[in-house]
C-alpha positions as CSV (number, residue, x, y, z in Angstrom):
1,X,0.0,0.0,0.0
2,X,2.9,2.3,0.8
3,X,4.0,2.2,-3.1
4,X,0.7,3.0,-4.2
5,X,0.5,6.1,-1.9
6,X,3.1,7.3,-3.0
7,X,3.0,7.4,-6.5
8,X,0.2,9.9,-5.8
9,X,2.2,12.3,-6.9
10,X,2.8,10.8,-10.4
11,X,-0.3,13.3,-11.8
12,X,1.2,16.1,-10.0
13,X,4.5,15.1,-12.1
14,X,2.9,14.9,-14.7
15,X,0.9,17.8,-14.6
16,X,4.5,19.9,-14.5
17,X,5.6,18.5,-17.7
18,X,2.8,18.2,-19.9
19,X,2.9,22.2,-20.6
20,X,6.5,21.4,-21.9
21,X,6.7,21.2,-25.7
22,X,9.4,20.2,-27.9
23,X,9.6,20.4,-31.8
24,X,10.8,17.3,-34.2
25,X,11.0,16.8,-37.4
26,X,10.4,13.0,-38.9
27,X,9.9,11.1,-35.6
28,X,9.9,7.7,-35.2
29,X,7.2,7.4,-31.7
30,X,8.1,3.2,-32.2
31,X,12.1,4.0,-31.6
32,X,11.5,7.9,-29.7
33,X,13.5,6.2,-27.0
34,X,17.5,5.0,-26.5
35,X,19.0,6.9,-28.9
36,X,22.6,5.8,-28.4
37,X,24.8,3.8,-30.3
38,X,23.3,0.6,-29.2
39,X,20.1,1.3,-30.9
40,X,20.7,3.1,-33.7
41,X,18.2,1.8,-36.4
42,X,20.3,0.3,-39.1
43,X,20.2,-2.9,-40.3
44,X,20.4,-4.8,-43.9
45,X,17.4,-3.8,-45.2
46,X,17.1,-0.3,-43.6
47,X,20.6,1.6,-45.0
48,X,19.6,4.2,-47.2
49,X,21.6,7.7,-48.5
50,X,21.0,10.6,-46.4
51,X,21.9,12.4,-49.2
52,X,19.2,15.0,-48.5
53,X,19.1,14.6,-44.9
54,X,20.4,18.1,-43.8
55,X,19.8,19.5,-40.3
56,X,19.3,23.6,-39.3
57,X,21.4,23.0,-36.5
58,X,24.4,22.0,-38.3
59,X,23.6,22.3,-41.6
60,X,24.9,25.2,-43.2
61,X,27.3,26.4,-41.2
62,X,29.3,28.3,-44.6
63,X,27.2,31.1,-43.6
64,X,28.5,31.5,-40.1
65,X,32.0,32.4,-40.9
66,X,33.8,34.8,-43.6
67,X,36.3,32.8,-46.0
68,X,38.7,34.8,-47.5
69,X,41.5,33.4,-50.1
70,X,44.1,33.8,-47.3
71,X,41.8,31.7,-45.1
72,X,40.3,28.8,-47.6
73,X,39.5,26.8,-44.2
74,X,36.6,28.8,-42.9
75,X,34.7,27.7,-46.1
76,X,32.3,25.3,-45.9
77,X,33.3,24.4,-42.6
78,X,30.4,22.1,-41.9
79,X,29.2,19.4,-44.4
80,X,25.7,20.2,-45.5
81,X,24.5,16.2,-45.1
82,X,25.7,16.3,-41.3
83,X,22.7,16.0,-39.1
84,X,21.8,15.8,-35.1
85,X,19.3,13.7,-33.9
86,X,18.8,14.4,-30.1
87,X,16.2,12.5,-27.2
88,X,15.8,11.9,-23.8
89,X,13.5,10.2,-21.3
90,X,12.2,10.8,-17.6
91,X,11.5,8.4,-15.3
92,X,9.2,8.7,-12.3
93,X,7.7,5.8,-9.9
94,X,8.4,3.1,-7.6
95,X,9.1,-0.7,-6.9
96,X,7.7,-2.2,-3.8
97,X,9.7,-4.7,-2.0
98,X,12.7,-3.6,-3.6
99,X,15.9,-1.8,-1.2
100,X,14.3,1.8,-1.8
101,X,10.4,1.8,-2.3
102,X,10.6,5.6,-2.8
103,X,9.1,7.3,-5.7
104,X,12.5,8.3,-7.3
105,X,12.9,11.0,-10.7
106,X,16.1,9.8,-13.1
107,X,16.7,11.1,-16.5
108,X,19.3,10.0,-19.5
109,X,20.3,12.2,-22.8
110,X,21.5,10.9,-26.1
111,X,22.5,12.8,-29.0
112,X,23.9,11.1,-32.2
113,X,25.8,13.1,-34.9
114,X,25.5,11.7,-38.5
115,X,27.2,12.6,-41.9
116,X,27.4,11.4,-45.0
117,X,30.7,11.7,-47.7
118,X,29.4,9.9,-50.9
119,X,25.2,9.8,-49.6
120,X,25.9,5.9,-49.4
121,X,27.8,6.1,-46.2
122,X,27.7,7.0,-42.6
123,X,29.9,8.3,-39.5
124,X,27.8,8.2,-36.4
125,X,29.3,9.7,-33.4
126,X,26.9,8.6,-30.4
127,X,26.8,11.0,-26.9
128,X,25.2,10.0,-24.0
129,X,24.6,11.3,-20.2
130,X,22.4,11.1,-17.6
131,X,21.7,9.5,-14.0
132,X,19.2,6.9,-14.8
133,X,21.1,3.9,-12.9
134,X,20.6,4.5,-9.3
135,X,17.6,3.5,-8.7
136,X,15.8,-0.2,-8.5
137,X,13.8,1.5,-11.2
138,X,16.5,1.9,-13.5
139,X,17.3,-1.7,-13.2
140,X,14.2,-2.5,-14.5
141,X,13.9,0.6,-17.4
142,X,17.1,0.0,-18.9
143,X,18.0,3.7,-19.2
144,X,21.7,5.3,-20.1
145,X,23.7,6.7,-16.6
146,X,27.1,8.3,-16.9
147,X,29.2,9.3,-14.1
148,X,28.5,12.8,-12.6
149,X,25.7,13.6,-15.1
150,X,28.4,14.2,-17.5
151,X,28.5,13.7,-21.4
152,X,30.6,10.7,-22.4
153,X,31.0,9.0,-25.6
154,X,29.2,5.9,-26.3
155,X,30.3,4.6,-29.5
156,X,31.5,5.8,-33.0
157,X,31.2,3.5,-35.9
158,X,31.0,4.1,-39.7
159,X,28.6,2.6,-42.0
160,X,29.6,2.0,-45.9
161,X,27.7,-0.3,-49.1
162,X,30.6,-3.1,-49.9
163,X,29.0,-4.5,-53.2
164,X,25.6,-5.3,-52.7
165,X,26.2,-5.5,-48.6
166,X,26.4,-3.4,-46.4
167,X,29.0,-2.6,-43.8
168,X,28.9,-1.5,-39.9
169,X,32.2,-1.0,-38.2
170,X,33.4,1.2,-35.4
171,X,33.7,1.1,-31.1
172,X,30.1,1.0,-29.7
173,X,29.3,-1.6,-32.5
174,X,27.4,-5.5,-31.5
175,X,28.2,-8.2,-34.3
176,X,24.3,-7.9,-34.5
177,X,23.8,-4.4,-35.8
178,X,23.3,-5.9,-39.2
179,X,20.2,-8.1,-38.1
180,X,17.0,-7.7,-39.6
181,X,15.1,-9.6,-36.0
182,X,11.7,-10.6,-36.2
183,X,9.9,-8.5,-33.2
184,X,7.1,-6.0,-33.3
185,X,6.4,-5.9,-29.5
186,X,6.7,-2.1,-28.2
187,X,8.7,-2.9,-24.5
188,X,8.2,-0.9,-21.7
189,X,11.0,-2.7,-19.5
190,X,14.5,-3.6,-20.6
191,X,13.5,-7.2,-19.8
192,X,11.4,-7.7,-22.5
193,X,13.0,-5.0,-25.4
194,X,14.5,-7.3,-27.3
195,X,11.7,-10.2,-27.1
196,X,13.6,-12.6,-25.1
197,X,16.5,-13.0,-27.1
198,X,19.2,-11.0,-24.6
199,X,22.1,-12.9,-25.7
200,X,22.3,-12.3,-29.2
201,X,25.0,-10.2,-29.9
202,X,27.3,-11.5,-26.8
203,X,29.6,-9.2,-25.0
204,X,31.1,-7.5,-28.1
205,X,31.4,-3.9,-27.8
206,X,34.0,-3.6,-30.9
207,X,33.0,-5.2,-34.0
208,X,32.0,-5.2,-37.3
209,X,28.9,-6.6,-38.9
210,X,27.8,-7.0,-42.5
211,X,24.3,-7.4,-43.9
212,X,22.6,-8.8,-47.5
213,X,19.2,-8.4,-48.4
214,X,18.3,-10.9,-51.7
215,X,14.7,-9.1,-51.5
216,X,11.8,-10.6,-51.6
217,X,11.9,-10.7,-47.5
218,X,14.8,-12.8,-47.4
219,X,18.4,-11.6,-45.0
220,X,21.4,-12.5,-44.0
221,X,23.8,-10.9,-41.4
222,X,26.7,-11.5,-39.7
223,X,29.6,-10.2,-37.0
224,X,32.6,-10.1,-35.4
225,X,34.4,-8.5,-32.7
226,X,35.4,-8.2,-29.1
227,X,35.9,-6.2,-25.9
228,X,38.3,-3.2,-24.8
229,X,40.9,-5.7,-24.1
230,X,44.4,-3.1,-24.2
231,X,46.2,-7.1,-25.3
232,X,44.1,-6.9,-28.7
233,X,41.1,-8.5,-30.2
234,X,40.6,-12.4,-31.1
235,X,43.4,-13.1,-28.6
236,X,43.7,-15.4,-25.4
237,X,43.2,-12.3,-23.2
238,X,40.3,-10.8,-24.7
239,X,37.0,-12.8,-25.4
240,X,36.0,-12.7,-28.9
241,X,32.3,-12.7,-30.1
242,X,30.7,-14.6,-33.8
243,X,27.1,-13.9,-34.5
244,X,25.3,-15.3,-37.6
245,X,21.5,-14.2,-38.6
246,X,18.9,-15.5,-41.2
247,X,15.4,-13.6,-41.4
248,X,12.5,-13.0,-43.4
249,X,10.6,-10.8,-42.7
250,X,7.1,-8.7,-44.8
251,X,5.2,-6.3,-42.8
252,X,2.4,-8.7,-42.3
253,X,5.1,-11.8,-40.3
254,X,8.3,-12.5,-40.0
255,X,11.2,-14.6,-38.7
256,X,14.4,-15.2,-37.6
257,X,17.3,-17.6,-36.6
258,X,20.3,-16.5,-34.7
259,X,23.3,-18.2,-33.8
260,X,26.2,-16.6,-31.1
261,X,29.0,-17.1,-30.5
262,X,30.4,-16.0,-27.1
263,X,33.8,-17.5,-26.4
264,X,32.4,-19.4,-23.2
265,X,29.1,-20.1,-24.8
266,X,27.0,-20.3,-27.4
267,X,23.4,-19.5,-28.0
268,X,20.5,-20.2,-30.6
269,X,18.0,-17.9,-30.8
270,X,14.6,-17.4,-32.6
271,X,12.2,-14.9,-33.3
272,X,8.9,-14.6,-34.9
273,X,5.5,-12.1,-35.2
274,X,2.1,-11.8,-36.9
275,X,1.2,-8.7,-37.6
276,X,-2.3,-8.4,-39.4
277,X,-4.1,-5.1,-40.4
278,X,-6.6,-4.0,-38.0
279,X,-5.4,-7.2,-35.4
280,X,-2.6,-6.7,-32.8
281,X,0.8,-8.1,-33.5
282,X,1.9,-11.2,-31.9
283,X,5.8,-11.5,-31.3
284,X,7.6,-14.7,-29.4
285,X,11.1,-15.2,-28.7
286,X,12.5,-18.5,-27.5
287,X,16.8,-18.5,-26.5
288,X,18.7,-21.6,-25.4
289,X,22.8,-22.1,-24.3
290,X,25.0,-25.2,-24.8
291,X,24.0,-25.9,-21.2
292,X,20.7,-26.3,-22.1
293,X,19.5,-23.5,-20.2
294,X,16.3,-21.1,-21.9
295,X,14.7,-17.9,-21.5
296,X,10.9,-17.7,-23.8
297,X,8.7,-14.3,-24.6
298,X,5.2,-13.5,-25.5
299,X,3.8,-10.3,-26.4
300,X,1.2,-8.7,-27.5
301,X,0.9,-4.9,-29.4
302,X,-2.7,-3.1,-29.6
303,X,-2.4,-0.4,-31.5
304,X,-4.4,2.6,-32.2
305,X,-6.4,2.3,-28.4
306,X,-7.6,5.1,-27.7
307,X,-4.7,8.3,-28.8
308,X,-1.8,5.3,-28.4
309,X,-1.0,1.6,-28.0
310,X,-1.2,-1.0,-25.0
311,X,1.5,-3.7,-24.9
312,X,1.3,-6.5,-22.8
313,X,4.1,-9.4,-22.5
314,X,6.2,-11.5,-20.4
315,X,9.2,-12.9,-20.6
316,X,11.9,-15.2,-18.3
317,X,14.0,-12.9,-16.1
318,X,17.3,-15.1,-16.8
319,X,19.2,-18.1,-18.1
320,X,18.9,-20.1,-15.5
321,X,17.7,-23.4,-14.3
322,X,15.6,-21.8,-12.0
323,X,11.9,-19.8,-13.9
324,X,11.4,-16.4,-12.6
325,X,9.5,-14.6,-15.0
326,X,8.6,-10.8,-15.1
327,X,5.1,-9.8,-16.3
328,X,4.5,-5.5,-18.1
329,X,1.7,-4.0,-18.6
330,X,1.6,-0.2,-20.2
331,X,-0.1,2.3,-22.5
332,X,1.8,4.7,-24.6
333,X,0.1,8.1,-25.8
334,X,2.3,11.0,-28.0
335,X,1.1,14.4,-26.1
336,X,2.6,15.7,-29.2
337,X,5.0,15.4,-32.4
338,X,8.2,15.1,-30.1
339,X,6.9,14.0,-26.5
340,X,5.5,10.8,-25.3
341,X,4.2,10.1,-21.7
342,X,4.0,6.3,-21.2
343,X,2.6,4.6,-18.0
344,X,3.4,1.0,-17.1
345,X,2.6,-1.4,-14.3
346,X,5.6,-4.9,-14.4
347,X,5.7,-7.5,-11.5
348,X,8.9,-9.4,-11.0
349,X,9.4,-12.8,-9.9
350,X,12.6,-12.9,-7.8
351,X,14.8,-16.2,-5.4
352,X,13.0,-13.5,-2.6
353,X,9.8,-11.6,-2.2
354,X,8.1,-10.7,-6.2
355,X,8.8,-7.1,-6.7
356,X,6.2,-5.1,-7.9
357,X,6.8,-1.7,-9.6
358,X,4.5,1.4,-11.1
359,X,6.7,4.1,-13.6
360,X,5.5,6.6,-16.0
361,X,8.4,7.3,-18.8
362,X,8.0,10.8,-21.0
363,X,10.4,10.6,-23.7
364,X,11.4,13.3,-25.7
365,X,12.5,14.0,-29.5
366,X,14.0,16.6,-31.0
């Protein structure tokens, strides 16, 4: 009863940030969230030129400065197909049974910096900040924390067409930034974001990947890298990652295989989802280890309810022989083009006492 008390003050919260507005231009409300380099949006059948993608923050800069024949490097000092996409999300509620049952506020930042230099490539510098792991909330929302609040880069990678492929390489990179996946479920937790299938990708946080589309719905990706290792990648001392995709995918269902790779163990992993006009979607997940261990997911997408979309799911907490599952529940509404408020309700099975927890998320766009 205490948690529920005190998340009386969630409207109050709420009612202080619904005059704010913010102003985007072509926003994605399915991906308004997690902007760093993790989740940038590119995959083998999703690369296109950004040619013509130009941003008035950056974006003609030639006019800012005077060039002069002495001084030939003032002109054109920024490139006009470099763009800034920039987002951020608030998090207010509680967890009950957890260390701290307080109502707790955290917040993360992201900003990610994209040009072009032949409008079939891409250098993505991704910046992130924020306090959003201090709380048992933020173990359960997944959000980006940096120390002292402070800006710090999360990743840099560049992406470039080899042939008919493409090509993703950089720091910040997973050997699965070139899958295609299989999963329409909108998440609310961390838990359930990537429908059950956690360990795809493995520990790498140096790689490359490479991606084919043969069309007709049919891909292929693939990856390899390692950690920060100061000995090297692919050695004894640093643990080296192999990920392998196949997918097909339309906009009605899809699915796909997985296969990782992650020096100590390996893991299979599927997904699938229906998704028929005017029905919810339907996306499952199912992930097994050499040891035989599994982790499954359901979930369930109603869109168009109301001014938004409820999603309800579950999926296992772990790899483990032991089943604890955790159980969301939540309803997301864009207030406007670049703000979305987003109240969920997820109970967690635990080895102790089930934690149960109440957060609203506003994200923002811009």
């Amino acid at each position: 009863m205490k948690l529920f008390q005190r998340l009386l003050v969630a409207p109050a919260v709420l009612g202080l940030l619904a005059p704010v507005t913010a102003k985007a231009t072509e926003v994605n409300l399915d991906a308004i969230s997690n902007y760093y380099q993790g989740n940038i949006d590119i995959n083998s059948k999703s690369f296109k030129s950004n040619t013509e993608n130009k941003s008035l923050l950056l974006s003609g800069g030639e006019g800012l400065v005077e060039s002069t024949s002495s001084d030939p490097v003032t002109v054109d000092s920024f490139s006009s197909t470099t763009s800034a996409s920039f987002g951020s999300n608030f998090y207010v509620g509680s967890v009950s049974e957890s260390t701290d049952e307080a109502v707790t506020f955290t917040y993360d930042f992201a900003m990610d910096l994209s040009t072009s230099f032949t409008g079939e490539d891409s250098l993505d510098i991704a910046v992130i900040a924020g306090n959003a792991g201090t709380t048992p909330v933020d173990g359960y929302m997944g959000g980006d924390s940096t120390d002292s609040d402070q800006l710090q880069l999360d990743g840099v990678s560049y992406t470039f067409p080899l042939g008919s492929a493409t090509v993703i390489v950089g720091d910040g990179v997973g050997v699965d930034d070139m899958n295609t996946g299989a999963c329409a479920y909108s998440a609310f937790t961390d838990l359930l974001s990537d429908c059950g299938t956690s360990n795809v990708g493995g520990s790498a946080d140096s790689a490359f990947a490479i991606g084919y589309d043969f069309g007709n719905g049919f891909t292929l990706a693939g990856g390899a890298g390692g950690g920060d290792s100061t000995d090297g990648y692919f050695t004894e001392e640093d643990a080296s990652t192999i990920g392998l995709e196949a997918a097909y995918t339309t906009d009605v269902y899809g699915v796909s295989v997985a296969y990782t790779d992650d020096e100590a163990t390996t893991y299979w992993s599927i997904q699938g989802m229906v998704a028929p006009e005017g029905y919810p979607s339907l996306s499952v997940g199912y992930e097994t280890d050499d040891d035989d261990a599994d982790a499954i997911f359901a979930g369930l997408t109603f869109d168009e309810v109301g001014a938004g979309s409820v999603s309800l799911g579950v999926a296992s907490t772990e790899l483990s022989d032991d089943d604890f599952y955790q159980y969301e529940l939540s309803y997301s509404y864009p207030l406007n083009d670049g703000m979305t408020i987003t109240p969920g309700v997820f109970i967690a099975e635990t080895a102790g006492d089930d934690e149960t927890g109440v957060v609203v998320t506003t994200s923002f766009s811009f």
